[in-house]
C-alpha positions in Angstrom: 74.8 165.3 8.8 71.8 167.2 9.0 71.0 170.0 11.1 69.1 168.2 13.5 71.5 165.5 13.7 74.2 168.3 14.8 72.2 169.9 17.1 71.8 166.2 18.8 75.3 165.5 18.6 76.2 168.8 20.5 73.9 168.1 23.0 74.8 164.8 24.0 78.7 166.7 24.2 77.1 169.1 26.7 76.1 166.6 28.7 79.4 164.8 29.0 78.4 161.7 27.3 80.8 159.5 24.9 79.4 159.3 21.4 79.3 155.8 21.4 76.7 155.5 23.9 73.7 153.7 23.3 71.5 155.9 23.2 73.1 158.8 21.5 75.4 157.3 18.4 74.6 160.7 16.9 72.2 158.8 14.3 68.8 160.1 12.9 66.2 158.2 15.6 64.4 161.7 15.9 65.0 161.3 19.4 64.9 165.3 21.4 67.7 166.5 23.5 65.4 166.2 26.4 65.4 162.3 25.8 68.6 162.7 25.4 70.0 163.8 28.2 68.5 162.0 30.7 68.0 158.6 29.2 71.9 157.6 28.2 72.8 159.0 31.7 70.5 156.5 33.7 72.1 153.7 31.0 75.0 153.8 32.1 74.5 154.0 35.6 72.9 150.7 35.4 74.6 149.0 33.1 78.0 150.4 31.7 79.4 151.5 35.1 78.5 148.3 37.2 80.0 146.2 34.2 83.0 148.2 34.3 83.5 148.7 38.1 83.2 144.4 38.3 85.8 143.7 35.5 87.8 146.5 37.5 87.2 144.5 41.5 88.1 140.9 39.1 91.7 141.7 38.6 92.0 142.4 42.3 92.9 140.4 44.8 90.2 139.9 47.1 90.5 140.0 51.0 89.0 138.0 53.0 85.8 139.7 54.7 86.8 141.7 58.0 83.4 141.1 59.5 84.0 137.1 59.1 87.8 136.9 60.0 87.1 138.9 63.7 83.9 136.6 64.4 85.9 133.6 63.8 88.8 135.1 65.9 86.5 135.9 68.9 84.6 132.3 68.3 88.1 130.5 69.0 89.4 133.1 71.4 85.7 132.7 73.9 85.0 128.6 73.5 86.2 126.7 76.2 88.6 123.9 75.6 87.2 120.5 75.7 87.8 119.2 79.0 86.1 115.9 78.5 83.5 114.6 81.2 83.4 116.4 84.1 85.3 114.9 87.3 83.8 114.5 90.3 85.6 115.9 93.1 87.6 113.6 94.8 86.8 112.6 98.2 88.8 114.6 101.2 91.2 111.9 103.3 90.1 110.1 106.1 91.4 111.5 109.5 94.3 110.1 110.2 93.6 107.3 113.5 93.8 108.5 117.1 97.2 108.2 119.0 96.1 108.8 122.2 93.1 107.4 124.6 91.6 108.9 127.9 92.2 106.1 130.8 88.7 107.1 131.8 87.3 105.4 129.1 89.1 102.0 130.3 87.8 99.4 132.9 90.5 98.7 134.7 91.5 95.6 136.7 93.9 95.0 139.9 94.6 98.5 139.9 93.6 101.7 142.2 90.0 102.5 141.7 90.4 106.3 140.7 93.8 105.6 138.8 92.2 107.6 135.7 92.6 110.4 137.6 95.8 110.5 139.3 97.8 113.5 137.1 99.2 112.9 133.6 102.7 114.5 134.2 104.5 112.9 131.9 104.1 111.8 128.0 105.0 108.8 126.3 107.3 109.7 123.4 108.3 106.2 122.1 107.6 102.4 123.1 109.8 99.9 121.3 109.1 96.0 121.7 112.1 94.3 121.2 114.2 96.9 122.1 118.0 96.6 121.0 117.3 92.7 120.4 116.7 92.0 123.8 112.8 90.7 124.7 110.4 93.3 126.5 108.9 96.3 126.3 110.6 99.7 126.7 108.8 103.1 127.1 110.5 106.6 127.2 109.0 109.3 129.2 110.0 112.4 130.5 109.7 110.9 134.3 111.8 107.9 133.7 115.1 109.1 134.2 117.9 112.4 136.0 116.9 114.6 138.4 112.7 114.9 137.7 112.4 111.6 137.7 110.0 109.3 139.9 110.7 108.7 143.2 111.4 104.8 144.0 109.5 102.2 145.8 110.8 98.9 147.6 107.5 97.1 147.9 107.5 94.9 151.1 109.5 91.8 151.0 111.6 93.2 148.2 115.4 93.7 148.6 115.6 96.2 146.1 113.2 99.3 144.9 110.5 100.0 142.2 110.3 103.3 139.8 107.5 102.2 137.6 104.9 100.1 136.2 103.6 99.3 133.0 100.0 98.4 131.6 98.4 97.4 128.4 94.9 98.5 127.1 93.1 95.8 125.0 89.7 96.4 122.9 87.3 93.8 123.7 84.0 93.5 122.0 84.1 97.5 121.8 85.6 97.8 125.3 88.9 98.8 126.4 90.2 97.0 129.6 93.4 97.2 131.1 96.2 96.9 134.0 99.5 98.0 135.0 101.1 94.8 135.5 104.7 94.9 134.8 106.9 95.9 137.1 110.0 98.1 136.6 113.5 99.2 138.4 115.4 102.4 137.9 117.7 101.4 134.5 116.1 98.6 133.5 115.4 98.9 129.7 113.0 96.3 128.8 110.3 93.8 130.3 107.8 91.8 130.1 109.1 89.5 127.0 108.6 89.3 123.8 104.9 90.0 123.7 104.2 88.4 120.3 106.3 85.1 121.0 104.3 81.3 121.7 105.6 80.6 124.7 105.4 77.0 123.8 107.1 76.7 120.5 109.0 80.0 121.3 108.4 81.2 117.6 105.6 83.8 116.6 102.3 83.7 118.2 99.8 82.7 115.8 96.6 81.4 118.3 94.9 84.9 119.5 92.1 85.8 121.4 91.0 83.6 125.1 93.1 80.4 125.5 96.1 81.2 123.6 99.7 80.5 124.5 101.3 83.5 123.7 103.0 85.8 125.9 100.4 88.4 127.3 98.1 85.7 127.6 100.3 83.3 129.7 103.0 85.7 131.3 101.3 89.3 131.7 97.4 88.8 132.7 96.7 84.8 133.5 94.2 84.8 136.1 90.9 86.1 137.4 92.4 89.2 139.0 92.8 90.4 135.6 88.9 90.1 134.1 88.2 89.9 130.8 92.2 90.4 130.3 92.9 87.1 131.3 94.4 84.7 129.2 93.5 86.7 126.2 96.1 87.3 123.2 95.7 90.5 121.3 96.7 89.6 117.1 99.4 90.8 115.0 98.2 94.4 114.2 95.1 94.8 116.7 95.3 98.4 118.3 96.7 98.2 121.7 97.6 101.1 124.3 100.3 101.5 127.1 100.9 103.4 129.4 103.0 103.9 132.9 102.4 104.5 136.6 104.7 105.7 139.6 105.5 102.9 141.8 104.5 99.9 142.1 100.7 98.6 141.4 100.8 95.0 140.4 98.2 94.2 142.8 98.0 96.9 144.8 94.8 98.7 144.5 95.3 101.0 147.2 97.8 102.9 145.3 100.2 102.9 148.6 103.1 101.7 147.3 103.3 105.0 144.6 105.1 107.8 146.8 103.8 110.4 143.5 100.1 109.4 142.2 101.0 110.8 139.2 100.9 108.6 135.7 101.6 108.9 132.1 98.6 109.5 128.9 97.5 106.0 127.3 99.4 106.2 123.7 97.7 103.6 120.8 99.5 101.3 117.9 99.3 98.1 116.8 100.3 95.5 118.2 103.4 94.5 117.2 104.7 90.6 114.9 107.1 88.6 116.4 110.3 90.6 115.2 109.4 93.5 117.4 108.2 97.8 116.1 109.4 101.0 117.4 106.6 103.7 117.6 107.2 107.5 118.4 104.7 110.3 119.2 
């Protein structure tokens, strides 16, 4: 080795470079320390070092990229579930039907004049047609019966006394009409027939309306006395009201055969099939 040659060799060892660098093999290429030095250096941190550091990061396993695994998490964690189309909101419940009607708002016929506004003292709290198999119409109400009860009536030419009277309020053409017509004594617990019966065949009314030959049409308001009542059937599930009166007013328009001129509220349901209903309120 020549002088030169040594003093190259020692100064590539000076600067910490392996001897089998590429550019400093300790051969003659007359190259000076200064090249040297600075050239090998910038070799290897451009190509030795990255070659090495990627055969070192290929024999490791490789995790899967933070960044990408927590934007994934938050993607699934913040979309909403597919819920399909929307739904429209369903539509609230139609109010339930009234049970109750003002007598104001009926005509009434054969009955006192300012009956709508005698008291209500009393309310209706069931009407059964049919009651316990027997035919006619039975109301409870808080004046019916013991101590509180109505005071009786004996209407001239009667041998015995009155507590009560029932009527019916029909719709007619938009119009409610009505009477009390039916005529009751202390403890009797139904009247007035079975209201859904043919009086002719003596089997379930099935001719409604004017002219028919069921019960409220023939038996309960038959004549002129009774207006647009008379002889008119109300069908099998038309909305009908009753309601009850002190004493006795079949005909009396006066009201002087009711010692209290007091009366109950008019209560609605449907008018009842031939085998009879039970309504409570």
């Amino acid at each position: 080795m020549s002088s030169s040659s040594a003093v190259s060799l020692a100064a590539c060892l000076l600067a910490g470079v392996a001897v089998f660098s590429a550019g400093c093999s300790g051969s003659e290429d007359g190259a000076t320390p200064d090249a040297l030095a600075s050239g090998p250096a910038a070799t290897l941190d451009a190509s030795s070092g990255d070659d090495a550091a990627a055969r070192t990061d290929a024999t490791r396993p490789v995790p899967p990229p933070v960044a990408d695994a927590g934007t994934r998490a938050d993607a699934s964690h913040d979309a909403a579930p597919d819920q399909g189309a929307p739904v429209a909101d369903a539509a609230p419940p139609p109010p339930p039907p009234p049970t109750t009607l003002d007598l104001h708002q009926v005509t009434l016929f054969d009955n006192p004049a300012d009956l709508a506004d005698w008291p209500v003292t009393t309310q209706i709290t069931a009407v059964e047609f049919q009651y316990a198999g027997a035919d006619g119409v039975h109301v409870e109400f808080s004046k019916r019966d013991g101590a509180g009860s109505w005071p009786d009536v004996t209407p001239p030419g009667w041998t015995g006394p009155l507590e009560y009277t029932v009527g019916i309020v029909e719709s007619i053409d938009g119009q409610w009409y009505g009477s009390a017509a039916i005529q009751f004594w202390r403890d009797l617990a139904a009247f007035g027939g079975n209201v859904a019966s043919d009086t002719v065949s003596m089997g379930a009314c099935a001719a409604f309306g004017a002219g028919s030959s069921c019960q409220i049409a023939k038996n309960w308001y038959y004549d002129g006395r009774w207006g647009k009542l008379a002889g008119r059937q109300p069908a099998t599930g038309e909305v009908i009201g009753v309601f009850v009166v002190a004493g006795n007013l079949r005909g009396v328009t006066d009201g002087s055969q009711s010692p209290a001129h007091e009366r109950s509220n008019v209560v609605l349901m449907p008018m009842p099939a031939f085998g009879g209903a039970r309504y409570t309120f």
